[in-house]
ROFI-714286 format. One record per atom (N, C-alpha, C): atom name; residue number from 1; x, y, z negated. Coordinates in steps of 0.05 Angstrom, whole numbers, plus 5000, padded with zeros to 4 digits. Layout:
BEGIN
 atomo num    X    Y    Z
    CA NUM    X    Y    Z
...
END
This chain:
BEGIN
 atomo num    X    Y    Z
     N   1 5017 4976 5000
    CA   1 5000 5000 5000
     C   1 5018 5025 5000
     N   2 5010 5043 5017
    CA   2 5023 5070 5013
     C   2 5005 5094 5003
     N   3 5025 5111 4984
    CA   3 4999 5122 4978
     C   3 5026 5152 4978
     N   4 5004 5171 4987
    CA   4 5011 5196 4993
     C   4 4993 5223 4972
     N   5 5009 5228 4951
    CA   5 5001 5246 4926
     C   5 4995 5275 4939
     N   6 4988 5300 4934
    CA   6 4986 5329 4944
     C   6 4979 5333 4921
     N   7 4978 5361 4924
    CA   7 4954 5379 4906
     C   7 4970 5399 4880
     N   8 4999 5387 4883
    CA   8 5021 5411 4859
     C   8 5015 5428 4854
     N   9 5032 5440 4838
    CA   9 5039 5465 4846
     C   9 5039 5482 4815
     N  10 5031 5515 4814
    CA  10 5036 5526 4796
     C  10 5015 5544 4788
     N  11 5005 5545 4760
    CA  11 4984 5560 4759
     C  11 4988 5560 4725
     N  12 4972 5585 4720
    CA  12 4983 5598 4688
     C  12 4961 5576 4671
     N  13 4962 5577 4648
    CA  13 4949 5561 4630
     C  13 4922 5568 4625
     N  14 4907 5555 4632
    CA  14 4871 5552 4620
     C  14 4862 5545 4655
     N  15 4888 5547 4672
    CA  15 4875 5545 4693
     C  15 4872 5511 4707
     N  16 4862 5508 4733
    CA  16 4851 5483 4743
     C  16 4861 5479 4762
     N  17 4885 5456 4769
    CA  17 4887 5442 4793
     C  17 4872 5418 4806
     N  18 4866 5407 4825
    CA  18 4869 5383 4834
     C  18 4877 5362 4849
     N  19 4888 5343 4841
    CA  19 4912 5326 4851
     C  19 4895 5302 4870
     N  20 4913 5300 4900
    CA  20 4899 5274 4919
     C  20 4922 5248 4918
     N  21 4908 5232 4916
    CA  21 4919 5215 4921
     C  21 4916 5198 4944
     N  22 4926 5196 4973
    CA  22 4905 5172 4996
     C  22 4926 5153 5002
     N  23 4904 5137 5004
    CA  23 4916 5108 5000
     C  23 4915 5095 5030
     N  24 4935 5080 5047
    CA  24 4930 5067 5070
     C  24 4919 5043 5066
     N  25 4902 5039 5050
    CA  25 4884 5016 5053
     C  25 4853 5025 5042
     N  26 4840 4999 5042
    CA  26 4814 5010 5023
     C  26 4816 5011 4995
     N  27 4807 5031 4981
    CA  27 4807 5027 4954
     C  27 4808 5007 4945
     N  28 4776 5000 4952
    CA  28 4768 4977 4940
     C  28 4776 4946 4938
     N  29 4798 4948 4952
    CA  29 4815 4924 4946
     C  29 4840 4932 4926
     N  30 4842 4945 4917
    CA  30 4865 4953 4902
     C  30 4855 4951 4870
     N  31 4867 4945 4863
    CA  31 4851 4923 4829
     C  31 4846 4959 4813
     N  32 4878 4967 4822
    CA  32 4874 4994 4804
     C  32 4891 5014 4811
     N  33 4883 5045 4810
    CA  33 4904 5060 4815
     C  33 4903 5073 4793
     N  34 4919 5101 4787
    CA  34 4917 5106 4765
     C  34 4939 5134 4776
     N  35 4936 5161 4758
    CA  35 4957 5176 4762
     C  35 4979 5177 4738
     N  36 5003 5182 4733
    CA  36 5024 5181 4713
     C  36 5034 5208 4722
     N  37 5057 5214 4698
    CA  37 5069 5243 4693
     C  37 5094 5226 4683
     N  38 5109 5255 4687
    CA  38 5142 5253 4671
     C  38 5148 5278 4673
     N  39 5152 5287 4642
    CA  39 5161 5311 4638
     C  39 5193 5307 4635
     N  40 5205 5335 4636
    CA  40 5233 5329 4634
     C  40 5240 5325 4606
     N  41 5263 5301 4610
    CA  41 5268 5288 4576
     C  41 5250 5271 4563
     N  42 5228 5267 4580
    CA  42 5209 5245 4566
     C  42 5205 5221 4585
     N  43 5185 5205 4570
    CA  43 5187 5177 4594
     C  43 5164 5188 4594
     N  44 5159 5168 4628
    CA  44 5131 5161 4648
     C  44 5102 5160 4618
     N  45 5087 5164 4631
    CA  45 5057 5164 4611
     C  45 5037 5159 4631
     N  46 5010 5145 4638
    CA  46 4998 5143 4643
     C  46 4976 5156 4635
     N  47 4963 5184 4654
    CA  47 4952 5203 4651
     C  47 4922 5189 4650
     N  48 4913 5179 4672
    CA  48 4893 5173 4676
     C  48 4885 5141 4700
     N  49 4860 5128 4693
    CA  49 4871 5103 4716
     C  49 4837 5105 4720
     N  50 4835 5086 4745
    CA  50 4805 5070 4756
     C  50 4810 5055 4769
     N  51 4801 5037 4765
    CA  51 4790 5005 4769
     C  51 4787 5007 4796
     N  52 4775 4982 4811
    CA  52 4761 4975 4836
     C  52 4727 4980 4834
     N  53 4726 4970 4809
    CA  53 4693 4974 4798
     C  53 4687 4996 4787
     N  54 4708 5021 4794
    CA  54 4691 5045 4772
     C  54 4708 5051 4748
     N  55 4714 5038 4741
    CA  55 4721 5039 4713
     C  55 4746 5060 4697
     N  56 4743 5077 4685
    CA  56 4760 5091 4675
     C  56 4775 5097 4655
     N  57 4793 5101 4655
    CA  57 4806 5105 4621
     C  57 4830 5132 4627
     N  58 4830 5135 4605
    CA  58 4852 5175 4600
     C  58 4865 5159 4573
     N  59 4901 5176 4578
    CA  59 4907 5188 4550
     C  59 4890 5202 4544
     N  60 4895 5202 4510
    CA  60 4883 5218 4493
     C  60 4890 5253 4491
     N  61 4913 5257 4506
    CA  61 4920 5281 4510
     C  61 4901 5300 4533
     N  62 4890 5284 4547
    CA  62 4881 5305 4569
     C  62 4842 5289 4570
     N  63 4839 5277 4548
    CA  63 4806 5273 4545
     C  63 4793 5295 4545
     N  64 4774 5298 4555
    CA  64 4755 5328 4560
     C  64 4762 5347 4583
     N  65 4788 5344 4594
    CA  65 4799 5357 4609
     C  65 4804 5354 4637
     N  66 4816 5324 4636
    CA  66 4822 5315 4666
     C  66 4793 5291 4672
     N  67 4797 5291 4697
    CA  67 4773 5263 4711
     C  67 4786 5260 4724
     N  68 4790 5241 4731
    CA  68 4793 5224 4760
     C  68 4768 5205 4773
     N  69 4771 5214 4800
    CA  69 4747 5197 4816
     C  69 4756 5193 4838
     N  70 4737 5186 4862
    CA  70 4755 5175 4881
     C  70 4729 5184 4903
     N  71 4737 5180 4930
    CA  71 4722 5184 4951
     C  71 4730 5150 4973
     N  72 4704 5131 4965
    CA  72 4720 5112 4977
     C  72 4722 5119 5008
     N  73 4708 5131 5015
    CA  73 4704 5138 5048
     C  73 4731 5148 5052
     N  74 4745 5168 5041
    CA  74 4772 5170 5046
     C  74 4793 5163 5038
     N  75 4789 5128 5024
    CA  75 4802 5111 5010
     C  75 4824 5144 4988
     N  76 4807 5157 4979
    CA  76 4830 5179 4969
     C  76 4818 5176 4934
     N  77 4846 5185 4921
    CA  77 4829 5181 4892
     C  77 4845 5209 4879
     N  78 4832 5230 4863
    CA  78 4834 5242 4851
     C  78 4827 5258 4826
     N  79 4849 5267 4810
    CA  79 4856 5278 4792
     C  79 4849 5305 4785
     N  80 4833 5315 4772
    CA  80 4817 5344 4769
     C  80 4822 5347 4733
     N  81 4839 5367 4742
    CA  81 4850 5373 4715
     C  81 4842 5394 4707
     N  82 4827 5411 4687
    CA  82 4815 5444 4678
     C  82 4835 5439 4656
     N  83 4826 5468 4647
    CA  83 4840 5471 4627
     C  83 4874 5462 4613
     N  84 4884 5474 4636
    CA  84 4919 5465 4635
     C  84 4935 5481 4610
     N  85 4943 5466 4603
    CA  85 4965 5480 4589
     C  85 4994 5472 4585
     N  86 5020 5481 4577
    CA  86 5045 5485 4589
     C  86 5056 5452 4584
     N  87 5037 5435 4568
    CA  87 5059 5412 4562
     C  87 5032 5390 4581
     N  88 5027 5404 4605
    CA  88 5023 5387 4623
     C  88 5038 5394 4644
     N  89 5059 5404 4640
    CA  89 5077 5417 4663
     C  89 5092 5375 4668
     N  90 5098 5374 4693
    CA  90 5110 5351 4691
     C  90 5110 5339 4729
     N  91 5127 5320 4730
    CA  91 5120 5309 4761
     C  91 5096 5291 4755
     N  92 5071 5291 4774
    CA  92 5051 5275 4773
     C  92 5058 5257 4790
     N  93 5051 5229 4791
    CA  93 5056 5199 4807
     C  93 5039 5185 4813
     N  94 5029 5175 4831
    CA  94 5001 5163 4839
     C  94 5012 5124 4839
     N  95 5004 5114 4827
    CA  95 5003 5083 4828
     C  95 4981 5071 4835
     N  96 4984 5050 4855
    CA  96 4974 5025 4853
     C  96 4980 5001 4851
     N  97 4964 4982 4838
    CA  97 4959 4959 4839
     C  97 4944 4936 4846
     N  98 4961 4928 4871
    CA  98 4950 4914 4892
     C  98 4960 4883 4891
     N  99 4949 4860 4875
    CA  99 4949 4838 4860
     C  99 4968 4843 4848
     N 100 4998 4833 4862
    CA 100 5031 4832 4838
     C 100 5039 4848 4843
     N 101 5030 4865 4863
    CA 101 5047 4891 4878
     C 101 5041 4915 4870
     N 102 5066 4929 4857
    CA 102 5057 4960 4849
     C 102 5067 4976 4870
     N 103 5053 4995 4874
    CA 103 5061 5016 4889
     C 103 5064 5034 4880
     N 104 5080 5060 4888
    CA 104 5076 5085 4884
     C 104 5080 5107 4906
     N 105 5063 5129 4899
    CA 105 5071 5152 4911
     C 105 5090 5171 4904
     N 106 5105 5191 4931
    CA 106 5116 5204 4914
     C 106 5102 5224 4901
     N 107 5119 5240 4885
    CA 107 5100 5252 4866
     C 107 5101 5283 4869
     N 108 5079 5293 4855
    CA 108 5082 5324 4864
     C 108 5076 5334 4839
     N 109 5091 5360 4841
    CA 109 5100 5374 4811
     C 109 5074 5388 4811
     N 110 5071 5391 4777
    CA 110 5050 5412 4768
     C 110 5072 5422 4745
     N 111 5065 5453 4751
    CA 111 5075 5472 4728
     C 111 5059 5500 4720
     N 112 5053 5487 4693
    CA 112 5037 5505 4684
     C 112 5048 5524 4663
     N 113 5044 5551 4672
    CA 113 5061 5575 4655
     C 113 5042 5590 4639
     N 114 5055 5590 4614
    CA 114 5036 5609 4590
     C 114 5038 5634 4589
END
């Protein structure tokens, strides 16, 4: 699977990006994708993920804040983040999981300034 991230970039705090993720296959064969971050000096975290069936789950850091959903028509899945603030500054990473096979995209920076 290849998957191609967009949507960076830079914007002051309280404000709203949103991140694409498109995938060269159908979603819905892909068990799970999910978006991740890496701030500098810290490890990888798993921001947000969805299932094949729907299904969702968030860190506890960005609950109330971020969604992720998906458009299967444009096998695309994205990341809608409000309410930013500076320690979501970080590279975002789009994964999937396609049976044993992980993929990733590359990733595109969000930096958010106070």
């Amino acid at each position: 699977v290849q998957l191609q991230a967009s949507g960076g970039g830079l914007v002051q705090a309280g404000g709203s990006l949103r991140l694409s993720c498109a995938a060269s296959r159908n979603i819905l064969t892909i068990n799970r994708m999910g978006w991740y971050r890496q701030a500098p000096g810290k490890q990888r975290e798993l921001v947000a993920g969805i299932t094949s069936v729907g299904i969702t789950n968030y860190a506890d850091s960005v609950k109330g804040r971020f969604t992720i959903s998906r458009d299967i028509a444009k096998n695309t899945v994205y990341l809608q983040m409000n309410s930013l603030k500076p320690e979501d500054t970080a590279l975002y990473s789009c994964k999937a999981v396609f049976g044993r096979l992980d993929s990733w995209g590359p990733g595109t920076l969000v930096t958010v300034s106070s």
